[in-house]
C-alpha positions in Angstrom: 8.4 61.3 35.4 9.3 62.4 38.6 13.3 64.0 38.8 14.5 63.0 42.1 17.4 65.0 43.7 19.4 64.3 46.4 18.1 67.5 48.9 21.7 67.7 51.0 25.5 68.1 49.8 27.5 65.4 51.2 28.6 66.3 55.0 32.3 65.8 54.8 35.2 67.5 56.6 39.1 67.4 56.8 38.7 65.1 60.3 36.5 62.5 58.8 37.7 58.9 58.7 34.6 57.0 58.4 32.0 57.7 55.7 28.1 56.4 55.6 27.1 55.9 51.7 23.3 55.1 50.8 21.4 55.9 48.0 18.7 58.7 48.5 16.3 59.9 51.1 12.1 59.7 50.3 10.9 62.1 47.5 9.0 63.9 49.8 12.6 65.6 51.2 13.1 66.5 47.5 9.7 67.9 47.2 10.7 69.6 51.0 7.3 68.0 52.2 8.5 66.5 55.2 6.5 65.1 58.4 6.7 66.7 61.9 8.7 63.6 62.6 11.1 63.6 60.1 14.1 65.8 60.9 15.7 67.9 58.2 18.6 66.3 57.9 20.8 63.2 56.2 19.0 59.6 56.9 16.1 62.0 59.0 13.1 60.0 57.2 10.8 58.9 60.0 10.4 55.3 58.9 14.8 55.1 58.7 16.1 53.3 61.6 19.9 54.6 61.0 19.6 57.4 63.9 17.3 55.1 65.8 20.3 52.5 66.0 23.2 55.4 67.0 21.1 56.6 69.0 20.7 53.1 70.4 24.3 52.5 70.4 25.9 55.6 71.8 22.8 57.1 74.0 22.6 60.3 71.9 19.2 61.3 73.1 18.1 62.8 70.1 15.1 64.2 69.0 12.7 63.2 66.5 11.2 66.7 65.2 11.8 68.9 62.1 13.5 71.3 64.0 17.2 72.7 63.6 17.9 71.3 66.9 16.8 67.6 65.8 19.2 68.6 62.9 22.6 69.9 65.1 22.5 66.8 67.5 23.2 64.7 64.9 25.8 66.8 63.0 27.4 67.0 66.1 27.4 63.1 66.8 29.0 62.9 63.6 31.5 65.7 63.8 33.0 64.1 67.5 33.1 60.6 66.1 34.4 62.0 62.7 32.1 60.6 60.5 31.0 62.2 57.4 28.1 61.1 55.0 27.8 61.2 51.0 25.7 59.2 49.4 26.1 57.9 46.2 23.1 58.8 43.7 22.6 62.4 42.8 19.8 62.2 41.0 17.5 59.5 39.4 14.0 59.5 37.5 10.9 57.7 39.0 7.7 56.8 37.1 6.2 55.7 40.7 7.0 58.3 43.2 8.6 56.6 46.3 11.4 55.2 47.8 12.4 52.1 46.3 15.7 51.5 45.0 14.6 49.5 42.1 12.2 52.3 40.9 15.2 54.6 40.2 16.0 55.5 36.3 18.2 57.6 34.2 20.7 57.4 37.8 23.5 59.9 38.0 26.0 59.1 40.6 27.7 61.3 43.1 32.4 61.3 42.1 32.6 59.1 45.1 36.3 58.3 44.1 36.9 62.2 44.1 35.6 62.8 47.3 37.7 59.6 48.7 40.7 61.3 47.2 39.9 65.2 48.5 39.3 63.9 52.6 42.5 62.3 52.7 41.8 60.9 56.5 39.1 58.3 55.4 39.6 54.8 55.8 36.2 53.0 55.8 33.6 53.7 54.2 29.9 52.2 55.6 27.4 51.3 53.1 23.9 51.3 54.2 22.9 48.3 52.1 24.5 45.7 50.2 25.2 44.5 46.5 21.6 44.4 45.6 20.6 46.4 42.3 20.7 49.5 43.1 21.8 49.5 46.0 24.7 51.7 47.4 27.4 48.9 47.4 25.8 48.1 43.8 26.7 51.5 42.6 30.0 52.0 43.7 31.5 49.1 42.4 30.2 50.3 38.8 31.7 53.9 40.4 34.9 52.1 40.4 35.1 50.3 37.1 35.1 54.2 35.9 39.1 54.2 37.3 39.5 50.7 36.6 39.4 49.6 40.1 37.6 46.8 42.1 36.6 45.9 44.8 38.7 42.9 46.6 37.1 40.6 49.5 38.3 40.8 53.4 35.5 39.1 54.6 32.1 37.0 52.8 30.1 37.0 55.9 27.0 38.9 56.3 28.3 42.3 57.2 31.1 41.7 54.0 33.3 42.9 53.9 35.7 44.3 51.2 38.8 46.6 50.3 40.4 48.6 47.2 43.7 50.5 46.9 42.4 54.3 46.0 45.3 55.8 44.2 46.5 59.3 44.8 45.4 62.2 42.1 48.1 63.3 39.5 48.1 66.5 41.4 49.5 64.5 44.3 51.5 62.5 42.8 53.2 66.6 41.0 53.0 67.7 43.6 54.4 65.7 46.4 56.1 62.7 44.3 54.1 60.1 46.7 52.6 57.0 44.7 51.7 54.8 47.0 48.0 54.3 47.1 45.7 54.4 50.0 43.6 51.2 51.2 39.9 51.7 52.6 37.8 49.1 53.6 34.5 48.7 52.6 31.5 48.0 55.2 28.5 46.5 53.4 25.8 46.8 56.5 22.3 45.5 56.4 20.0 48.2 55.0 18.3 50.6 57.8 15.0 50.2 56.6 12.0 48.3 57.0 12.1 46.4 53.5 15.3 44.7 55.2 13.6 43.4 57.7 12.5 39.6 55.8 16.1 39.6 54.5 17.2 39.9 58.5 14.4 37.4 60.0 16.0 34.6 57.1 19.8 35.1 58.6 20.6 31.9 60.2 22.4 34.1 63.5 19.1 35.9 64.0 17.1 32.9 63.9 19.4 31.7 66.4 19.1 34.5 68.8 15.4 35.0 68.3 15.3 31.0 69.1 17.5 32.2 72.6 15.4 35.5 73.2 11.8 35.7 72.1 11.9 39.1 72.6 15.2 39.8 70.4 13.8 42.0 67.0 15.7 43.0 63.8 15.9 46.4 65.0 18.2 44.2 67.8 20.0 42.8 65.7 21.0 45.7 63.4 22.1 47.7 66.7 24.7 44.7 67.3 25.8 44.0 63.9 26.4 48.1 63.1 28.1 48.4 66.9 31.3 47.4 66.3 32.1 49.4 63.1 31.0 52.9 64.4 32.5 52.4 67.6 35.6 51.6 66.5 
């Protein structure tokens, strides 16, 4: 059985207002066996097309290398348009060693809710996947049920779209008598990854657009659905 670690602490800071939440990177970044084209980093795997589409959408430039350079342009990128990362799993066992969602046992999961509660200047929080077992919107709702809270639908349309009222700590509440609880809105995106990429080619709007531009991919159509929450 193969214990498989998340390899970075969540990147979080007192400026952040979005947050990215996925699940884990491949073993071989718990294992530190990475390729020359991975990059040391959060969402660096090679085959992950979450840099790819930023990269895409705000012409970062960056490079694809295991170097500490590859590593700073995308801390950077996140630090100017304050958004942090922390994904959701810390750990989960694997008979099969690789990086499927649905091979993961024994899962422990990262005190999202605590972390929500800590970087007060979050709003929105971007899941890279949906409400598939195991994936990351999957575990945060059972997060939630831990503090007895749900998760309440904005919008049922591929992204979905949902909100919860995250209520301040007891220290807060001691310590500054405010009650009212804070809303943030969750982002359910289509997963960054190639095993995505059947769910994308049955969507009735790609089908569409592929029908108007042969030459229109999934990767396309992942750059314009994630657009318009990260630019915001």
């Amino acid at each position: 059985m193969f214990l498989h670690t998340h390899p970075y602490e969540p990147f979080l800071f007192p400026e952040a207002t979005k947050l990215i939440v996925g699940t884990l990177p491949p073993p071989r970044f718990t294992k530190g066996e990475l390729k020359d084209d991975d990059v040391d980093f959060c969402y660096g795997s090679r085959n992950g097309q979450l840099w790819p589409i930023l990269d895409r959408i705000f012409n970062l430039d960056l490079k694809y290398e295991t170097t500490e350079f590859a590593a700073k342009q995308r801390k950077d990128f996140l630090l100017k348009y304050k958004i942090g990362v922390c994904d959701i799993v810390a750990s989960a066992e694997r008979d099969k060693i690789d990086a499927s969602d649905l091979g993961m046992q024994n899962i422990q999961l990262r005190n999202l809710v605590g972390y929500l509660q800590k970087y007060k200047a979050v709003h929105t929080i971007l899941f890279t996947g949906g409400n598939s077992k195991n994936g990351p919107e999957y575990f945060f709702r059972k997060h939630l049920k831990e503090y007895q809270l749900k998760l309440k639908v904005v919008s049922d349309i591929v992204p979905r779209i949902h909100e919860f009222d995250l209520p301040v700590s007891l220290c807060e509440v001691q310590n500054t008598r405010k009650t009212k609880p804070r809303t943030i809105k969750t982002i359910s995106l289509t997963a960054p990854s190639g095993a995505a990429n059947r769910a994308v080619g049955s969507m009735d709007l790609y089908k569409k657009l592929k029908d108007e531009n042969p030459d229109f991919t999934t990767f396309d159509f992942r750059v314009m659905q994630y657009r318009p929450f990260f630019e915001r």
